[in-house]
N, C-alpha and C positions, 0 to 999 in steps of 0.2 A: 345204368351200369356202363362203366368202359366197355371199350373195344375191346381192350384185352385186359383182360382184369388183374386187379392191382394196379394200372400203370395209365396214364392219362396223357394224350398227348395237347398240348395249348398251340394255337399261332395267333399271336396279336400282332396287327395291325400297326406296324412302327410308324415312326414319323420321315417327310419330306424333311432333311436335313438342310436346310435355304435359308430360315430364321430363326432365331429364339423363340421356343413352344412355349405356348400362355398358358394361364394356369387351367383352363378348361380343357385344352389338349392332356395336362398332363393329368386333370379329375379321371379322363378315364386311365390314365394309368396304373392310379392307385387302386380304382376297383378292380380291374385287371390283378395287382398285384394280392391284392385280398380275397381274390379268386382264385388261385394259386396257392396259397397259405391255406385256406380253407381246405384244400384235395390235400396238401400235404398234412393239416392238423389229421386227418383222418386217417393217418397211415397208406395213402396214394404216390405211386412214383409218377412224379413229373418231369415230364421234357417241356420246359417253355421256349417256345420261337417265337423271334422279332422283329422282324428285317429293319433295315435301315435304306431308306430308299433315297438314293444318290444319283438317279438320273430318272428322266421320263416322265416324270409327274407337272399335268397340263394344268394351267387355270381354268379351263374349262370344264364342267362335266362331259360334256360331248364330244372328250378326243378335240378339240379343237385350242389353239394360243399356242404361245411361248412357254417354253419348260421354265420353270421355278427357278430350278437351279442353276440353268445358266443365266437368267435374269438377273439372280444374287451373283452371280460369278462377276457378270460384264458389271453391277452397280459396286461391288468391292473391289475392282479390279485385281480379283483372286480368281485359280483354276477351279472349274466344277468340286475337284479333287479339294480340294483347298479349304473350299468353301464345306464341302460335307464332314471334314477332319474337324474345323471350329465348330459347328453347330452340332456334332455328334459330342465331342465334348462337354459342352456347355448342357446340352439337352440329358446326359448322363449324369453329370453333376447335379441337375437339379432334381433328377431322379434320386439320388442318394439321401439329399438334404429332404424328399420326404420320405424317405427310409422303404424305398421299393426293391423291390430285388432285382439283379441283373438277371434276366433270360438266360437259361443254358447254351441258349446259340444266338448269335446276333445278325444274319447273315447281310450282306452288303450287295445292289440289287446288280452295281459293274463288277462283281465277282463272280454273277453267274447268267452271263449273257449266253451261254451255251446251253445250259439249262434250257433257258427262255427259246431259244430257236429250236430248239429239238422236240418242244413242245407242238411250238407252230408248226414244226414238220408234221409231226402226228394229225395235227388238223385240220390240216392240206390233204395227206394223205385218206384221212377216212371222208372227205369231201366237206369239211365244218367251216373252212375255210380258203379263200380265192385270195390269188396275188393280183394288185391293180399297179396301176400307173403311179400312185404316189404310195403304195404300201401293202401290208397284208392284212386282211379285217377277218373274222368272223363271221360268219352269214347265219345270224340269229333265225333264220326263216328254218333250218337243218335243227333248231332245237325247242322242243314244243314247251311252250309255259314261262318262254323266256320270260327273267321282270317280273315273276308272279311267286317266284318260292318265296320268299322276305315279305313279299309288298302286294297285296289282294291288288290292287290297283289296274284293271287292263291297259296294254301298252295306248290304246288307240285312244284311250281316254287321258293315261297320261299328255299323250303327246298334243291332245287337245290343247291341255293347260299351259304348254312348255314351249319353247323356241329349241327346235332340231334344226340345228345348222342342214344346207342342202349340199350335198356332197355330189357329182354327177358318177363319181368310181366308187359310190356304195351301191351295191343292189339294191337294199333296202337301207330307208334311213336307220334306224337302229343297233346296222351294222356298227361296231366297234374295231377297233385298231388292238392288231396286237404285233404292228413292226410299221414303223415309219420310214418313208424313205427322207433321207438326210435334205437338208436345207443349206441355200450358201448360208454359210458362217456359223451354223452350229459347231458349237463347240464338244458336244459329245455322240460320236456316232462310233461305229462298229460294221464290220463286212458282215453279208448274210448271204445265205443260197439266192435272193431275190435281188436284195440292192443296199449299199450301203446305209446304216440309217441307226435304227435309236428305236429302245423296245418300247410298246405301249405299258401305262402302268398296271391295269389290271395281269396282264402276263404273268409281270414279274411273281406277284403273293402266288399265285398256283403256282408256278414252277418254287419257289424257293419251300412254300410250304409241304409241298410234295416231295420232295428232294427232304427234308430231312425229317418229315412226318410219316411219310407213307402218299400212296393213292387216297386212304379215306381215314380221319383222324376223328378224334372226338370235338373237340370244342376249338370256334374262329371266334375274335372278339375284333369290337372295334367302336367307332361313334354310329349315330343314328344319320350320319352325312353319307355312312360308308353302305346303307342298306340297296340304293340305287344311285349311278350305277356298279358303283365297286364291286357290294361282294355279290350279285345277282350276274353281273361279268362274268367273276372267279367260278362260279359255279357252274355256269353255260361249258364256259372254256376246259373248265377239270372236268366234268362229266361227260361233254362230248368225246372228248379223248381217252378215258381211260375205260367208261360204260360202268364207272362203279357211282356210290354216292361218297360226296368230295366232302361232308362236314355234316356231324352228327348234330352237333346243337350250335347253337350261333345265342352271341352274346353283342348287344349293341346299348351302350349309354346313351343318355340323351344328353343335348346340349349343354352345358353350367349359364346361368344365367348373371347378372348383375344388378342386385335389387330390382329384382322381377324384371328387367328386358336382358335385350340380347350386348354381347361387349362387341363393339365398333371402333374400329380407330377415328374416326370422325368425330366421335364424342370422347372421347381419350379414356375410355375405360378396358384398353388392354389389358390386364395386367400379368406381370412375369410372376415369378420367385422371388426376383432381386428385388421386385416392390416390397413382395410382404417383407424381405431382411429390412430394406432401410426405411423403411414403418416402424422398426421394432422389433417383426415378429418372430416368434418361431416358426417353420415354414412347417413343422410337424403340429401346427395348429392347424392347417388348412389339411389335413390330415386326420386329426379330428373330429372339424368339421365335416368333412366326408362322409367317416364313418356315422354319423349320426344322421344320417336322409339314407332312405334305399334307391340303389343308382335306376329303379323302375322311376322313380317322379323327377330325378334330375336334380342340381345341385343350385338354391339360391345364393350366391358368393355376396355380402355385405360387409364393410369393413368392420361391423358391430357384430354382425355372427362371428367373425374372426375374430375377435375379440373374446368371444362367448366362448370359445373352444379352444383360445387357448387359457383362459382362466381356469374351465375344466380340467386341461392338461396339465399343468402344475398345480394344483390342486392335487391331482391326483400322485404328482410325481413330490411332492412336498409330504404328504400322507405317508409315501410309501417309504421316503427317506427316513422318518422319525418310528417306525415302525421296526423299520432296520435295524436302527440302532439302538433299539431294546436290546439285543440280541439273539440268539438263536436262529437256528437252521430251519426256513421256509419249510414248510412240507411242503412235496408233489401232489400236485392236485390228484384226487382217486378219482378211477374212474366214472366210481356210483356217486362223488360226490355232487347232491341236487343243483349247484351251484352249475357246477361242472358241465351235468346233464341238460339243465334249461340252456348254456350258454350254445354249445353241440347242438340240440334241436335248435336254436335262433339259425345261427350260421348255416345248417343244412337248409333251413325252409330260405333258399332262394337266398342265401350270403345276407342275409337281413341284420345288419350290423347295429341298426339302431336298437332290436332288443338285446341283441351281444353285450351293448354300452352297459345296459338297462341292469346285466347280470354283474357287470365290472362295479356295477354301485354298488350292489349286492355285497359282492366280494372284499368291497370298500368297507362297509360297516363293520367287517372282522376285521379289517387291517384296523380298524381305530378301538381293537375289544381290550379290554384290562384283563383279559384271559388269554395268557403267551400261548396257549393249544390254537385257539380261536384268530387269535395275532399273524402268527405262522400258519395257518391253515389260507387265510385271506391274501397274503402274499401270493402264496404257493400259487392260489386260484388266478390273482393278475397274472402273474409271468406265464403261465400256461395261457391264457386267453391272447395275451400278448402276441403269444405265437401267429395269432390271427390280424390282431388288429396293427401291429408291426408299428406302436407308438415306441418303440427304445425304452420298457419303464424299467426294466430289471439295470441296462446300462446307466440309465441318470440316476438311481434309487441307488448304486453300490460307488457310484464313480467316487473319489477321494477330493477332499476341499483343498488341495495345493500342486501346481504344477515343478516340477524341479529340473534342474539340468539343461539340456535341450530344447525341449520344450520352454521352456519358461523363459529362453533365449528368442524363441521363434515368434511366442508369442508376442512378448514385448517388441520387439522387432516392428511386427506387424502392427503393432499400437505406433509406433511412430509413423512406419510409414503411411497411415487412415490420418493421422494428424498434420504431415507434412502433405498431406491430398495427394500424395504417391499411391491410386487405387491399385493400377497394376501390378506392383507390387507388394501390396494390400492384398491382392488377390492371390496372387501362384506362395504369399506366405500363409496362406489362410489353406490355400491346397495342400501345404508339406504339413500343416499340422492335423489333416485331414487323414492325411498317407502314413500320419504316426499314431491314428486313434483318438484324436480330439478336434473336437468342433468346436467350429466358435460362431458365436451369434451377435453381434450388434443390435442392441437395444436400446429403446428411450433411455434406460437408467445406468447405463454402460456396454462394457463388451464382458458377455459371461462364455465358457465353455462347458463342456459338458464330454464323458470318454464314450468312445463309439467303436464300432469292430475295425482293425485297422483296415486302412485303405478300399474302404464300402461307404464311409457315408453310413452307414445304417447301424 
């Protein structure tokens, strides 16, 4: 049960805004997002939170390197600011094109460096936390179990296995940061009651999450990266401070893999979004594929499973066009309909989307019946499941086969200039027809469109 019932509060785990997020970054977003749809298909009010984290986030897990973001700043020669405006962009965008929702709140983490200090004050103040020579840490020895909610793991065995940088101004290794003092040449720092400087990252998620969730919320997502030391930090640091419990359930993805290992840039098997477009694909294939693994076993990404799901995917969207245009008025799915009811228990046991699929086949066999009751009832049943699985069927199934006016101006436009290898242009044309309700996808066999909610991507 929620916290307060009827109403659910989310905070995922946003991205370092520094580079283009890969498609593994954004697998968990999708689940995330079908997490979300799930509380909503049930008739649950949601507030989803997402920070966007634009300063402070280290290469290292142990509080130690150079921040991300000015790294990207000084190699683009653009401001931190700059640099977090494109890569928010771009990382937004690719969230539309696979039809994720935007968060109710987005917060931005140099929006709320007062937040973050007022925090720190409270943990000075009830004694959780010491100010040193180069910053402000945490003194994990003030919080019993540290490292052990998420992770059975004990710290001492941990550290056995691990390289802890030696700090001489921590009291204990394990201390963390949660205020740095500034560095010559940093480029993003901020005054504090102690010393000029730059928030630790763990900080920032409890304060922004607390700031618009509450002291104690129901549900933190994030990867299986983020289980130590991120959210085992978050939790140390919200709980010491407020003496309540900081997150009712916790949600963590595992890794997506790359025909069974792991993706490397060394072997060049990054891959974006922009891959799968100029592959071919529809990027709501890899969306597809998603939903057909439960995110407990993690995601194997193959450019032949990709393939596999999106054949699926139009299939399914091919099916439900010609169904259409038999005509007649879908039914609503009822809500004793067995279709209905198996597809609800899938999703409840654990967002289990692969039997969800299982029921959309189900539902499939009526959209192909010679009985227009049977016809329209199977419809009815996708676009309500829809709701969950956020593939766009009910948008590609009604969209109309000819663009006119403006559109059809924009589009051609944009064919010229993909042809004159003017991408830039290619691109912010590709955006205004996005901002008017039509996507366009670049394929082996041409460029097709398809209508979408205006200016969402979704």
């Amino acid at each position: 049960m929620p916290l307060t019932p009827g109403r659910v509060g989310i905070y995922d785990c946003g991205p370092t805004v520094y580079a283009e997020q890969h498609i593994g970054n954004l697998y968990r977003y999708v689940v995330a997002d079908v997490i979300r749809r799930t509380f909503e298909y049930f008739g649950l009010d949601v507030t989803q939170v997402m920070n966007i984290t634009d300063a402070g986030h280290i290469t290292e897990a142990d509080d130690e390197g150079a921040a991300r973001m000015e790294s990207a700043a000084k190699r683009e020669q653009l401001s931190p600011l700059e640099i977090a405006e494109k890569y928010t962009r771009i990382f937004l965008d690719d969230r539309h094109k696979l039809n994720i929702m935007d968060p109710h709140v987005m917060p931005k983490a140099t929006d709320h460096i007062p937040e973050m200090i007022g925090l720190i004050e409270r943990l000075i103040t009830k004694g959780d936390a010491y100010v040193a020579p180069d910053g402000v840490y945490f003194d994990t020895s003030t919080f019993p179990g540290y490292g052990m909610r998420l992770n059975g793991e004990p710290l001492d065995e941990r550290q056995a296995g691990a390289r802890v940088e030696v700090n001489p101004n921590k009291r204990h290794p394990f201390d963390f940061a949660l205020w740095r003092a500034a560095k010559p040449g940093d480029l993003q720092q901020w005054d504090s009651p102690w010393m000029r400087g730059n928030p630790g990252w763990h900080i920032e998620c409890s304060a922004m999450s607390m700031k618009y969730l509450g002291e104690t919320f129901d549900l933190h997502s994030g990867g299986e990266d983020h289980l130590f030391p991120h959210h085992e930090c978050e939790i140390a640091q919200s709980e010491a401070a407020t003496g309540k419990q900081f997150v009712r359930y916790w949600n963590h993805v595992y890794f997506l893999k790359v025909d069974g290992g792991g993706m490397h840039k060394s072997i060049g098997n990054v891959f974006l979004v922009r891959d799968i477009e100029m592959r071919g694909h529809d990027p709501l294939a890899f969306r597809m594929l998603v939903l057909g693994v439960s995110y407990r076993k993690g995601l194997d990404f193959s450019w032949s499973s990709l393939a596999e799901g999106e054949k699926r995917l139009n299939s399914w969207r091919s099916q439900l066009r010609t169904a259409i245009q038999q005509g007649g008025t879908p039914a609503n799915a009822a809500a004793d309909d067995p279709i209905r009811v198996a597809f609800a228990e899938a999703i409840a046991d654990d967002f289990n989307t692969p039997r969800g699929l299982a029921q959309g086949e189900a539902a499939m066999k009526l959209v192909n019946s010679t009985d227009d009751a049977s016809r329209l009832r199977g419809i009815g049943l996708l676009f309500d499941m829809d709701r969950v699985l956020g593939l766009g069927l009910q948008d590609s199934a009604t969209a109309t086969d000819a663009l006119s006016g403006e559109d059809k101006r924009l589009f051609d436009d944009r064919a010229a200039a993909r042809a004159a290898g003017d991408f830039r242009r290619s691109d912010e044309l590709r955006f205004a027809l996005e901002a008017r309700g039509i996507k366009v996808k670049d394929t082996k066999d041409g460029t097709r469109w398809e209508r979408i909610a205006k200016g969402s991507g979704s």
